[in-house]
N, C-alpha and C positions, 0 to 999 in steps of 0.2 A: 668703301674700304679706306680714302683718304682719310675722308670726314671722320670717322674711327680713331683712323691712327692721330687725327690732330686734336682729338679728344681726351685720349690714351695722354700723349704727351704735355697738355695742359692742365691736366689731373696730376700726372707725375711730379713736372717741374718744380713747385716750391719743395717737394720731398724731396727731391736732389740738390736744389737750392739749399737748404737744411743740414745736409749731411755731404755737403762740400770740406775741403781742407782747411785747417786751421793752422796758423801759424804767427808767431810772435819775436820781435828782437828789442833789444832794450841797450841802451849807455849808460852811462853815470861820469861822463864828462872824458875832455880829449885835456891836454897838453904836454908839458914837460916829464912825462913816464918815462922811465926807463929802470933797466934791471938795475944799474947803477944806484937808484935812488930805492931801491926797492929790499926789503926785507923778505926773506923768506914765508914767513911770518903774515907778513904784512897781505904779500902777494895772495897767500891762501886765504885772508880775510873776504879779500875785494873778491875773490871766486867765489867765494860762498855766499857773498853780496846778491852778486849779479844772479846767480841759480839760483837762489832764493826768490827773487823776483821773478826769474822768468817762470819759475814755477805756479808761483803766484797767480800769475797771468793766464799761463795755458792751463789749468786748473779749470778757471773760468773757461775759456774758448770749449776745453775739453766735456762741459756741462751744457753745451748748449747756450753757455752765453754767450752776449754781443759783444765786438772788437772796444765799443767804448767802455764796457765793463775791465774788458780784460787789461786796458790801457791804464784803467784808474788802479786798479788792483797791482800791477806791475809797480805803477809810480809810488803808489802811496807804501808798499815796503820798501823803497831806498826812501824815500821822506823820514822814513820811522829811522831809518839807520844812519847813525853819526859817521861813515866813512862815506858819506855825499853831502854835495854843498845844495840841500834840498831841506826843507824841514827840519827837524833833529841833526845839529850839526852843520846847518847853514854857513859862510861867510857874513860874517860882521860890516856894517859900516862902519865910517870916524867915530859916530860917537856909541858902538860898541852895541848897537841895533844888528838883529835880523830882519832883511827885510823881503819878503819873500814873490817871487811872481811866478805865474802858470798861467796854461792853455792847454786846451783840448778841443779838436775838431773832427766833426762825422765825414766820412768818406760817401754816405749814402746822400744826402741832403745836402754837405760846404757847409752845414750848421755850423755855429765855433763858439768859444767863452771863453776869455783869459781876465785874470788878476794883475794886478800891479801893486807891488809895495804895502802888502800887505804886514801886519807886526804878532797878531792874535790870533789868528784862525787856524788848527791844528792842522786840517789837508788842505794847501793852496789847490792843490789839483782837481779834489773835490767841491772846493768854491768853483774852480775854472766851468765845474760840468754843471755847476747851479744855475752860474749867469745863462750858460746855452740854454740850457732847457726850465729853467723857470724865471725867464727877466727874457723883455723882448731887447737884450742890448746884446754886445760883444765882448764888453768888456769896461770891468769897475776897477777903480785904482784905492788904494789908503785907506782911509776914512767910510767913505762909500762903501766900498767894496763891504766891511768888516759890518757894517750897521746893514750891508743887505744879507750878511751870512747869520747874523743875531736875528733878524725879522724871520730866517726860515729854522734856525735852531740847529745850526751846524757848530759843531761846535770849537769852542774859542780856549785859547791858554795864556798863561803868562809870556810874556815873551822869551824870562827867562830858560824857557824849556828847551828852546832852542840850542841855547849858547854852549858850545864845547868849551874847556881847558885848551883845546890844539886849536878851532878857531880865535879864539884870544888871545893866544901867542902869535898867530898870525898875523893877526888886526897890529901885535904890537907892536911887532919889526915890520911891517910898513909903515906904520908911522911913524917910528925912529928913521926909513931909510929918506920917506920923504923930510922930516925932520932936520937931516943930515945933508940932500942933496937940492932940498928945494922941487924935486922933481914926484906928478903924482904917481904913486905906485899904481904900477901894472902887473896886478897878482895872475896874471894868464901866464905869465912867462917865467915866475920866478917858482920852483920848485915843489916845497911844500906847500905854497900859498896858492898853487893851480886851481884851478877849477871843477868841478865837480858835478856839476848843470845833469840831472838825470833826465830821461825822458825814453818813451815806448809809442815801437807802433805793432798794428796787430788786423789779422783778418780771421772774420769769422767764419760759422758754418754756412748762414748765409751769404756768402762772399762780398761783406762789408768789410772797409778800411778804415782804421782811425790811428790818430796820432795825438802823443800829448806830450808836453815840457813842462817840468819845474825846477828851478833855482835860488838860490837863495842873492844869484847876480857877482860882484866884484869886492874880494876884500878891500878897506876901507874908502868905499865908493860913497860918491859927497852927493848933494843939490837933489837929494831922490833920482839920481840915476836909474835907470830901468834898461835892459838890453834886449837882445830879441825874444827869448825863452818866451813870452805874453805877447809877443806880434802875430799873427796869424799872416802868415807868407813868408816870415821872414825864419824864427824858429821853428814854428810849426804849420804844415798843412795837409788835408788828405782829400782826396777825390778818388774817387771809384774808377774812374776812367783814366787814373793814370799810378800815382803812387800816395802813399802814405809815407812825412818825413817826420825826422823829428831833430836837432841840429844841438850841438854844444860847439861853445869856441867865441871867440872874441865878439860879441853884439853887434859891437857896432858895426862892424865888418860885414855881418851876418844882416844886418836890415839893410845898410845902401845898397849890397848885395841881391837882395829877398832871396835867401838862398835857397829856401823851400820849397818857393813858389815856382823857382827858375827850374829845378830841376822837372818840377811836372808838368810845367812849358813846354820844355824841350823835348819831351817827351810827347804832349798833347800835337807840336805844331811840327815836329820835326821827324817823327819816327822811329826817334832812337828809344832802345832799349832802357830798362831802369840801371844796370852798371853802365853803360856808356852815357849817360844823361848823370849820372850819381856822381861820375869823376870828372866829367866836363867841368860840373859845376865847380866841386870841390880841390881838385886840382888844376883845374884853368882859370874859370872867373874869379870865383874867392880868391886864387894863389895871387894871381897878378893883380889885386886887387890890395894884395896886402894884408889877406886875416889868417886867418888860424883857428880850423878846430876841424870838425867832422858831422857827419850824417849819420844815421840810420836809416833804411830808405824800405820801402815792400811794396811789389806793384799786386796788381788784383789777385794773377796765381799762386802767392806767396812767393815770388822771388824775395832774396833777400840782399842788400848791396848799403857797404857799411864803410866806406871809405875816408879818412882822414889826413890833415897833411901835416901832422904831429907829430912827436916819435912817438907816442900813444893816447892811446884810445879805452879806456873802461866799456867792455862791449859785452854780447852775446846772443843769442839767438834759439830758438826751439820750430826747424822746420816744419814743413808741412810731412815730413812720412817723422814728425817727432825725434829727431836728433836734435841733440844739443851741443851747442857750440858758443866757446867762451872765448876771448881775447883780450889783449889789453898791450901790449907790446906794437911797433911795428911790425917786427922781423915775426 
């Protein structure tokens, strides 16, 4: 009768493995938000942003597909959408470049691929998922990166396609202010010129985790700057054994940090929970640290834990019993 029942249940298992919970949350960047800065108007935009993606995403989880599908699908509609600093609608550099970077990593395997500074390539994200799974590297930057996306026929645009009228007024009062003060602008802090950094994580029906980031980085950011969004530990990481993150908020802050990486540490070596490891991170280490922005975080059950130390956050979420939940405000 054992032998039976461990038969029973080894037949069973990947069928329940299969028809496990699904669940997905997405950002599109933390900073200077507030209702004050915010239109009516405007507000309803960015909600129908973020639901749009999430839908996106759980669409996928919801057909049986895998966490890293539903990651790429989530990102690649805020990349299409000019109200994220991702793709369409990027942040400009000085001389008026988008320059773009992404990553994505499997929770089942620590697999990863990230871009850097890329200028042609229509989905950084879906470059990021190339290098993983068809280049034995982790990660291509510029030049590189763009002549491995042509070798496999991904496809490529003008750069111009990128560049908003609102990112261009942006790029141009930071360079009037550096202009004026001598000081480099730090478009993280100052209002309209915030940041926009999108990024998703997700678990499937087989209870795999993944996580991915893309941005277009820092208005008028010089010397090919790159931030964490294409660091793997730092923007992004996932492991099955602890959580799936995905990170917007000040870079550099966020890599001497590895604030990704930290949080599923603390979690692998400590026994804290994913919200107690999520705001350790984000409101201890980062705070006294000196950065600024926020997480999205999902441990293997679909918990989900979204915390930032901003007055806001561009957020949202589609549980595992399928509620949807949207945010963007602190309060």
């Amino acid at each position: 009768m054992r032998l039976l029942l461990l038969a029973l249940l080894f037949v069973a298992s990947p069928a329940l493995a299969q028809n496990g919970p699904v669940a997905i949350a997405i950002h599109g960047g933390a900073g200077t938000i507030t209702r004050d800065n915010m239109t009516p108007e405007t507000e309803a935009a960015y909600e129908q942003a973020l639901e749009a993606a999430l839908r996106a995403g759980h669409a996928v989880l919801e057909s049986g597909g895998s966490s890293l599908d539903a990651v790429v699908a989530a990102i690649q509609s805020m990349e299409a959408d000019p109200l994220f600093n991702a793709g369409v609608g990027a942040v400009l550099t000085e001389e008026g470049i988008a320059e773009l970077d992404a990553s994505i990593m499997s929770g089942a395997d620590r697999d990863a691929g990230a871009v850097a500074g890329v200028r042609t390539v229509e989905s950084p994200i879906a470059l990021a998922r190339a290098v993983m799974e068809q280049s034995p590297h982790v990660m291509m930057a510029s030049t590189g990166a763009e002549a491995f996306a042509a070798s496999l026929g991904i496809p490529v645009v003008d750069n111009a396609m990128f560049v908003t009228p609102r990112r261009k007024a942006a790029l141009d009062r930071a360079l009037e202010r550096r202009n004026r003060t001598g000081a480099l602008p730090d478009s993280f802090s100052v209002g309209a010129e915030r940041m926009g950094t999108v990024g998703a994580v997700a678990l499937d029906r087989m209870g795999n985790l993944a996580a991915g980031t893309s941005t277009g980085g820092m208005t008028a950011k010089q010397f090919g700057r790159v931030g964490d969004a294409p660091i793997i530990g730092a923007g992004t990481y996932a492991d099955n054994e602890t959580a799936a993150i995905s990170a917007t908020g000040h870079g550099e802050y966020f890599i001497r940090g590895v604030v990704a990486y930290d949080v599923a540490s603390m979690m692998r070596y400590t026994g804290l929970s994913l919200s107690a490891a999520a705001n350790a991170v984000i409101h201890g280490r980062l705070t006294d640290l000196g950065g600024t922005g926020g997480i999205i975080a999902m441990d293997r059950e679909g918990n989900v834990s979204m915390p930032f130390n901003t007055s806001g956050m561009y957020r949202g979420m589609i549980s595992t019993d399928g509620e949807l939940t949207l945010g963007i405000y602190r309060d």
